[in-house]
C-alpha positions as a printed NumPy array, in Angstrom:
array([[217.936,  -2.998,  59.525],
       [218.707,  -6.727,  59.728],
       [216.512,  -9.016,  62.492],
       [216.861, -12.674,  63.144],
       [214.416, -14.807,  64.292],
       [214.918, -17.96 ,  65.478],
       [211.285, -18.256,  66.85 ],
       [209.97 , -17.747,  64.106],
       [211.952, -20.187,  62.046],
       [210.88 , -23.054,  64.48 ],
       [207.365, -21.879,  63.883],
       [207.922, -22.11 ,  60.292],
       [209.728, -25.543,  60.041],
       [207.111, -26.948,  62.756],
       [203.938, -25.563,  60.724],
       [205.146, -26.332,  57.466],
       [205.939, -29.959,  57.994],
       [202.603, -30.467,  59.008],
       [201.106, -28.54 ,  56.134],
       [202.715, -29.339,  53.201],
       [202.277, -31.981,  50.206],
       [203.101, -32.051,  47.006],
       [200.229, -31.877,  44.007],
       [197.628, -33.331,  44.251],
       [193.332, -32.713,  45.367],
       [192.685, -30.932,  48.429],
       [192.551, -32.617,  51.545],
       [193.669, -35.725,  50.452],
       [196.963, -38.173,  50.01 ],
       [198.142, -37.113,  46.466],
       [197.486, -40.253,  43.804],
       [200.889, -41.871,  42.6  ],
       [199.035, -43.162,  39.392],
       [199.235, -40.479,  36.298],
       [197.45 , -41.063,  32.932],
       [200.984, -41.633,  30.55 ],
       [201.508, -37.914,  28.955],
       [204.243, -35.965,  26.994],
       [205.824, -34.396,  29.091],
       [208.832, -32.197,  28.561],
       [211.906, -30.814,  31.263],
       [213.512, -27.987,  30.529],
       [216.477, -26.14 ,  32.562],
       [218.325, -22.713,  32.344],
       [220.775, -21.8  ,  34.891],
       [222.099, -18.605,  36.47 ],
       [224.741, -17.489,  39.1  ],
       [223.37 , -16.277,  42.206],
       [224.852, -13.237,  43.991],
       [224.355, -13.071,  47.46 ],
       [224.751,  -9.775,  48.317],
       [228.059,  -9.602,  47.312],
       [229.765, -12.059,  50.089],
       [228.281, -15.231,  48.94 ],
       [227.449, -17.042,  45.173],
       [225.155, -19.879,  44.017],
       [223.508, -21.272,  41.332],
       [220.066, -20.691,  40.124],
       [218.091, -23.057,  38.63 ],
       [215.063, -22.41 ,  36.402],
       [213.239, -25.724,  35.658],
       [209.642, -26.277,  33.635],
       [208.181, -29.827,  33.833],
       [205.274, -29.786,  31.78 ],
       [202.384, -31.729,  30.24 ],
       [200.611, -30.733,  27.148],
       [198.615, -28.304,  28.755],
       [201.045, -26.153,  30.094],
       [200.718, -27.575,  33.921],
       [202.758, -29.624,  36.211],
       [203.313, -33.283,  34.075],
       [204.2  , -35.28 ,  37.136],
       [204.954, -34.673,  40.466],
       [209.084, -35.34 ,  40.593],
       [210.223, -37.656,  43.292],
       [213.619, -36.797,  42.799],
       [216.032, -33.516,  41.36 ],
       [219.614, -34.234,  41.139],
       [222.206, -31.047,  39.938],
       [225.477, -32.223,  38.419],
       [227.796, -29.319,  37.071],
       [231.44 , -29.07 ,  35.651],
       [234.832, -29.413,  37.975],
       [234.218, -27.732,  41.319],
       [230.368, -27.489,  41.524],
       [229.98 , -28.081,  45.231],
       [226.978, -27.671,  47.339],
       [228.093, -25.514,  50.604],
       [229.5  , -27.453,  53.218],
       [228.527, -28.057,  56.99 ],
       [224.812, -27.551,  55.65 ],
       [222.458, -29.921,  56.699],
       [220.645, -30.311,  53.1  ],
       [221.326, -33.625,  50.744],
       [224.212, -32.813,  48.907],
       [226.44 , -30.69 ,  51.225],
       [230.183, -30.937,  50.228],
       [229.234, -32.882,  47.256],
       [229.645, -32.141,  43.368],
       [226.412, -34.031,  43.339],
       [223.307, -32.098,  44.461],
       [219.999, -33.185,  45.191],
       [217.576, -30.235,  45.358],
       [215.996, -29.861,  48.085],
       [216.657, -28.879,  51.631],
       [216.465, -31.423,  54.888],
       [213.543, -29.155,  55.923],
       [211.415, -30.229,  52.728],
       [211.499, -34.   ,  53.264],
       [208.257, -36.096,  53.425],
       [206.495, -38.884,  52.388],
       [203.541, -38.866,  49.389],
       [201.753, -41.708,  49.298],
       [203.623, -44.996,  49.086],
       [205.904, -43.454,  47.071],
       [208.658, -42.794,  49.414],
       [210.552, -39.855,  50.527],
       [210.262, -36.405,  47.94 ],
       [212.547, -33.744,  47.874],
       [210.994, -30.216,  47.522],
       [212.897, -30.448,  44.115],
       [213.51 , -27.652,  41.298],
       [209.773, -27.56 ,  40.832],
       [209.975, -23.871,  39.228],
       [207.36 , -23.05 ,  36.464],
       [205.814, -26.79 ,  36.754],
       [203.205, -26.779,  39.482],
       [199.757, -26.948,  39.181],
       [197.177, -25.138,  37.137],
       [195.304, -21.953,  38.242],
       [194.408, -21.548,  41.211],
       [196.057, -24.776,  42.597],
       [199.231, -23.753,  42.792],
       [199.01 , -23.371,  46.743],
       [200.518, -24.039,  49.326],
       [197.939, -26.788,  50.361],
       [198.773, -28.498,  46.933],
       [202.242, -28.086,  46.26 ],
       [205.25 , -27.947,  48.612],
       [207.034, -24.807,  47.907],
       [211.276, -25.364,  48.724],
       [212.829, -23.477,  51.577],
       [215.596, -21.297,  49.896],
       [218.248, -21.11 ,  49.408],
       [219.336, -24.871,  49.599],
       [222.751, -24.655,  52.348],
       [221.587, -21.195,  53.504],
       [222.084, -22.827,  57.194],
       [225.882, -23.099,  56.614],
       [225.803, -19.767,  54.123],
       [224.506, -18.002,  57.18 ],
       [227.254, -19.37 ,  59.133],
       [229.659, -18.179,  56.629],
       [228.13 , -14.797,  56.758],
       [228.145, -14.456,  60.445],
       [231.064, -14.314,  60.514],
       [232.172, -11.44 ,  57.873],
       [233.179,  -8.469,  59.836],
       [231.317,  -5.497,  57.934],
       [228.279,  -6.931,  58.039],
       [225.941,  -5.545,  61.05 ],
       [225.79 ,  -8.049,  63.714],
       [222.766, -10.804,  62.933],
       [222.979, -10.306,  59.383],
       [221.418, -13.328,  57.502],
       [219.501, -14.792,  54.587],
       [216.389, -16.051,  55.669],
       [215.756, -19.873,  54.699],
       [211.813, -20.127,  53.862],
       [209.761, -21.115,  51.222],
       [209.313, -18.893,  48.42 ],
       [206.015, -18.572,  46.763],
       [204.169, -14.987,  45.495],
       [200.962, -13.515,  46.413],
       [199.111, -10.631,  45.783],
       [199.539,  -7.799,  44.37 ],
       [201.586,  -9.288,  41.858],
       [199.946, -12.321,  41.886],
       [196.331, -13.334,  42.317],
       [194.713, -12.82 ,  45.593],
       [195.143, -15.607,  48.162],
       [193.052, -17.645,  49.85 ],
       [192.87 , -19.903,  52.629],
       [192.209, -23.69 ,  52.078],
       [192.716, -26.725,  54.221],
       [195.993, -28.759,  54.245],
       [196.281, -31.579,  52.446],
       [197.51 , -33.471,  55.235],
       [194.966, -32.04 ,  57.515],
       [192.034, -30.005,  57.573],
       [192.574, -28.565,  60.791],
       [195.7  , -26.152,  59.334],
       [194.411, -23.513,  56.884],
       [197.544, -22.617,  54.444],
       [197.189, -19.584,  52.217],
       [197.513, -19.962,  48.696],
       [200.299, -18.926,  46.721],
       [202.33 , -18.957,  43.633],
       [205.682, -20.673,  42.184],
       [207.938, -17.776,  41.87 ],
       [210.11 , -20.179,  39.342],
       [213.437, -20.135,  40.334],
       [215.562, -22.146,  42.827],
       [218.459, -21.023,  44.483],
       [221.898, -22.92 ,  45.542],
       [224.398, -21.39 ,  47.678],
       [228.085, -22.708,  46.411],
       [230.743, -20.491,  47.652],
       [232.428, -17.455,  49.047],
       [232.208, -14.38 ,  45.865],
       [234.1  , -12.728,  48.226],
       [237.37 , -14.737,  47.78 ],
       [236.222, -15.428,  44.184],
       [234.88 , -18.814,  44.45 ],
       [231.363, -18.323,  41.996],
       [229.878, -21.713,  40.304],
       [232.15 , -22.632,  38.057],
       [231.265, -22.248,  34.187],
       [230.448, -24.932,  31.969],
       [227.163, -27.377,  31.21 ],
       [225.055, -28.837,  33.944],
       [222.709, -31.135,  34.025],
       [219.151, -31.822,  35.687],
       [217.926, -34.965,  36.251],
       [214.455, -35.671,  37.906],
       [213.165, -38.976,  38.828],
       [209.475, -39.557,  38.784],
       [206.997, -42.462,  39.101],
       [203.845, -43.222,  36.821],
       [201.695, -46.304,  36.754],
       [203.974, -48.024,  38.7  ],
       [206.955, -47.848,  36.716],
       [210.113, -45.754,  37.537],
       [211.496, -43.134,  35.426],
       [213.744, -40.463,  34.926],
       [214.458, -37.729,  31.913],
       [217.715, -34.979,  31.705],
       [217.961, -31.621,  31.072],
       [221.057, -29.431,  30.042],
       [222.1  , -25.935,  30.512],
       [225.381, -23.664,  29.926],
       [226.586, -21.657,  32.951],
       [228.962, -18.631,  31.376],
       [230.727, -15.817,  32.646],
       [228.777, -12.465,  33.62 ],
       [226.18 , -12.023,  36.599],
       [224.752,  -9.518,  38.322],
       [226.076,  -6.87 ,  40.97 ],
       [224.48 ,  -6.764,  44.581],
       [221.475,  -6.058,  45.019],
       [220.785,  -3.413,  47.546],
       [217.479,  -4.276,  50.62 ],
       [214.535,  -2.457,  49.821],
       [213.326,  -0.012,  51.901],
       [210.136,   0.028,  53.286],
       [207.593,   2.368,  54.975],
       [204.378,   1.844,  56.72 ],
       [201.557,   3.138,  55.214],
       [199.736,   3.453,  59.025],
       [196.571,   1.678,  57.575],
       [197.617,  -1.817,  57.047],
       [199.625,  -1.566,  53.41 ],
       [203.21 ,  -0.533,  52.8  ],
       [205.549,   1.45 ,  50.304],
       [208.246,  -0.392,  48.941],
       [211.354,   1.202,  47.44 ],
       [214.177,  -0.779,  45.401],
       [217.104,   0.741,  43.417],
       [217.773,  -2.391,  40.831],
       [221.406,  -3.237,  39.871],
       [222.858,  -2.463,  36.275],
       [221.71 ,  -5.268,  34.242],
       [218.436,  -6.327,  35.713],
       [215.357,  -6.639,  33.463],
       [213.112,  -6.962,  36.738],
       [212.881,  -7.795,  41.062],
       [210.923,  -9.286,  42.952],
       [209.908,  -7.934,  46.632],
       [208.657, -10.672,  49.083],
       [207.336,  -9.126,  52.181],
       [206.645, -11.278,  55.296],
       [204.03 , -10.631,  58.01 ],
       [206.356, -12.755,  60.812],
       [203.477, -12.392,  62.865],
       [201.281, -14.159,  60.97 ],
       [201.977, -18.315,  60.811],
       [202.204, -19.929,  57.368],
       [199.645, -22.462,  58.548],
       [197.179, -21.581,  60.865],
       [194.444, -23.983,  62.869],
       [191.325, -23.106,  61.522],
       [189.904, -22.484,  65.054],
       [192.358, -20.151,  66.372],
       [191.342, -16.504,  66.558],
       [194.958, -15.196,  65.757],
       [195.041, -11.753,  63.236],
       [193.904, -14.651,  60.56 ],
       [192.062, -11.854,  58.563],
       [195.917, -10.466,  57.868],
       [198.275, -10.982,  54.993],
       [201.107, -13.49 ,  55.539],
       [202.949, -12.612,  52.155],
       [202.662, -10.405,  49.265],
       [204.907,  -9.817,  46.56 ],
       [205.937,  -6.341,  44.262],
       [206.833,  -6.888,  40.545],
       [209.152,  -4.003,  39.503],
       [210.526,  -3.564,  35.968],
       [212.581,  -0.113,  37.211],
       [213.745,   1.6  ,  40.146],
       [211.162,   3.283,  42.025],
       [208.54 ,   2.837,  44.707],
       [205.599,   0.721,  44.725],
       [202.905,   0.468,  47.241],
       [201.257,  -2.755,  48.869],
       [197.11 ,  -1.85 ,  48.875],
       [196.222,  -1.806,  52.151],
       [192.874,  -4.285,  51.837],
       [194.235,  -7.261,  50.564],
       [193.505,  -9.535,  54.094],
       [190.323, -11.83 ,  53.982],
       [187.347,  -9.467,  52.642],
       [188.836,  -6.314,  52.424],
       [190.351,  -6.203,  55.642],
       [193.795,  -4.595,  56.182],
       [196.711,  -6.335,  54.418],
       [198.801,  -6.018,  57.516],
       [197.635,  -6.015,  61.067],
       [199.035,  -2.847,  63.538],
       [202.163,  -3.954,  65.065],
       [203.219,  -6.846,  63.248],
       [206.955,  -7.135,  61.925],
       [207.531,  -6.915,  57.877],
       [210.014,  -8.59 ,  56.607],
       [211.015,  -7.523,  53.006],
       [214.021,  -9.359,  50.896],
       [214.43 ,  -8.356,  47.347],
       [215.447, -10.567,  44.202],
       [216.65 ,  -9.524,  40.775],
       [216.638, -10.995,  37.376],
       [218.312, -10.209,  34.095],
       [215.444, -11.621,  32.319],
       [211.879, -11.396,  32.47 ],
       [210.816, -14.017,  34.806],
       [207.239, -13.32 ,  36.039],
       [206.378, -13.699,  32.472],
       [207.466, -17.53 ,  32.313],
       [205.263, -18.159,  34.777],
       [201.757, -19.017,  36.014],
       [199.242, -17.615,  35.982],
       [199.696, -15.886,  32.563],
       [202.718, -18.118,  31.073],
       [200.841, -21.891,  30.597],
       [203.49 , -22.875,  27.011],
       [204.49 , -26.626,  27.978],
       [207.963, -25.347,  27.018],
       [208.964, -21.628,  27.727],
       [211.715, -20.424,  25.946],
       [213.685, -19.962,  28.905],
       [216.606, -17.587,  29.043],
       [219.768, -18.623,  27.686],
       [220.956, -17.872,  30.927],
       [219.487, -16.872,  34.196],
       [221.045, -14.604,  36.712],
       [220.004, -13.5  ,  39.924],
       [220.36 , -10.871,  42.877],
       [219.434, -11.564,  46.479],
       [219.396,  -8.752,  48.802],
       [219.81 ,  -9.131,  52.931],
       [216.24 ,  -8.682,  54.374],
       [214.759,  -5.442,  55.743],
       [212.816,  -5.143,  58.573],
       [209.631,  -2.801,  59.074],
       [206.878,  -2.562,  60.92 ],
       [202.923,  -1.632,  60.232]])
């Protein structure tokens, strides 16, 4: 079934804007000042099927040092594409309307430092080593960039059950696919606990209507971040070719209570993908949390499934803080699946730390509507 929730959206935007930062130590103002390093951008891009009644772009990015981690914090992403690359209109995000896109979404805007005003960026496989990649470090983007006026557009499509949207939130993995989370203190403020979490690597931008056969248009784009070190002001490009091809829509999961806290998950995976992701949701749960309040803290707020096939996975049921149940009784699961025609957990952190990935030559992806369950 399909659920909005406008609630919790304001409880998401309000939390997270008081939570977030960019990289950085823990509990402090991120330093502007980076010792000078090699670093190296690289960018493969994808179309984006949404479901079948809307397209995007995806964008993979890596922005590396040496040592396989995150070589500067980017103050700036900018998209530019061939002839009628245009970012959705009537969105409220930079770049609405425009053939000229800067990634990031109006809910992702703040200030590091006295460096000015960051965009959440195309920060994919860049951020942070092990175990840093949190969200008390690093700012994950709210995706996908114009889903405000995409869900507009998709309200109102007539065969589509009444409240049908994409969810706009920021996408980051956790466990079981990823390493167990943790809770550690904002970086703007110790009183919000924020649960760690992982770059899931790509970055998606709705464009246009697949129905009416408006996808991204073919051709090269180009990425260009802007980032200051020691003071000084710079900027580097990437390249990518967008071809023909994509893949079909991507059915919701299903999923099923296990009655103890965990959950089965179910996906059927469209011809053509290599591998999905599963992102399930506690909505119950906030995405920061004040360290003294006695909500069901010990619960999961996300997890994430890896599947390589069809089939049905289960979420363990004692993944919460010390063993305790991974979802408390009653809350509401929300679980939206994404699929790849190329291996993309394996770019990735933790295992993937190459300054420069070979990234597929081109990287499509499959969004599912959400599904709605509850433990």
């Amino acid at each position: 079934m399909y659920k909005a929730n406008p609630r919790y959206a304001l409880l998401v935007a309000t939390l997270w804007g008081l939570a977030a930062c960019t990289t950085g130590q823990s509990s402090t103002v991120p330093a502007t000042n980076f010792t000078p390093t090699k670093s190296v951008l690289q960018l493969a891009v994808g179309t984006a099927n949404f479901s079948g009644v809307a397209a995007g772009v995806n964008v993979v990015e890596t922005f590396r040092g040496p040592n396989g981690y995150t070589a500067i914090p980017i103050s700036s992403a900018t998209l530019t594409g061939p002839a009628g690359l245009a970012g959705f209109p009537g969105s409220k995000d930079p770049g609405a309307g425009s053939a000229t896109i800067p990634l990031g979404s109006a809910q992702n805007q703040f200030v590091i430092g006295t460096g000015g005003t960051i965009l959440a960026s195309a920060d994919a496989f860049g951020v942070g080593p092990p175990a840093s990649s949190n969200t008390g470090l690093n700012f994950y983007p709210y995706q996908p960039q114009f889903g405000d006026a995409l869900n507009g557009f998709v309200s109102h499509i007539p065969q589509l059950p009444p409240g049908a949207q994409f969810p706009v939130s920021p996408i980051y993995g956790g466990p079981p696919a990823y390493p167990p989370v943790s809770y550690v203190p904002s970086a703007l403020s110790a009183l919000v606990q924020v649960p760690t979490g992982w770059s899931e690597g790509f970055y998606l931008v709705a464009t246009g209507n697949i129905a009416v056969g408006q996808p991204p248009p073919t051709g090269s784009y180009t990425l260009t971040v802007s980032y200051s070190q020691n003071g000084s002001n710079s900027s580097t490009t990437a390249k990518a070719n967008l071809g023909l091809g994509g893949l079909p829509a991507m059915n919701p999961p299903q999923i099923v209570s296990s009655g103890t806290g965990g959950a089965a998950i179910s996906v059927q995976l469209p011809p053509g993908a290599k591998q999905a992701f599963v992102n399930v949701i506690d909505l119950n749960v906030p995405p920061g949390q004040l360290a003294t309040a006695p909500t069901c803290a010990n619960g999961l707020k996300f997890a994430t499934v890896k599947f390589a096939s069809s089939g049905t996975q289960s979420i363990p049921a004692n993944l919460g803080q010390g063993g305790s149940p991974t979802f408390c009784k009653g809350d509401t699961l929300e679980a939206q699946a994404f699929a790849f025609d190329y291996d993309n957990f394996d770019l990735g952190p933790p295992g993937n730390s190459a300054q420069a990935p070979a990234l597929p030559a081109q990287a499509d992806v499959s969004i599912s509507f959400p599904n709605v369950g509850q433990e």
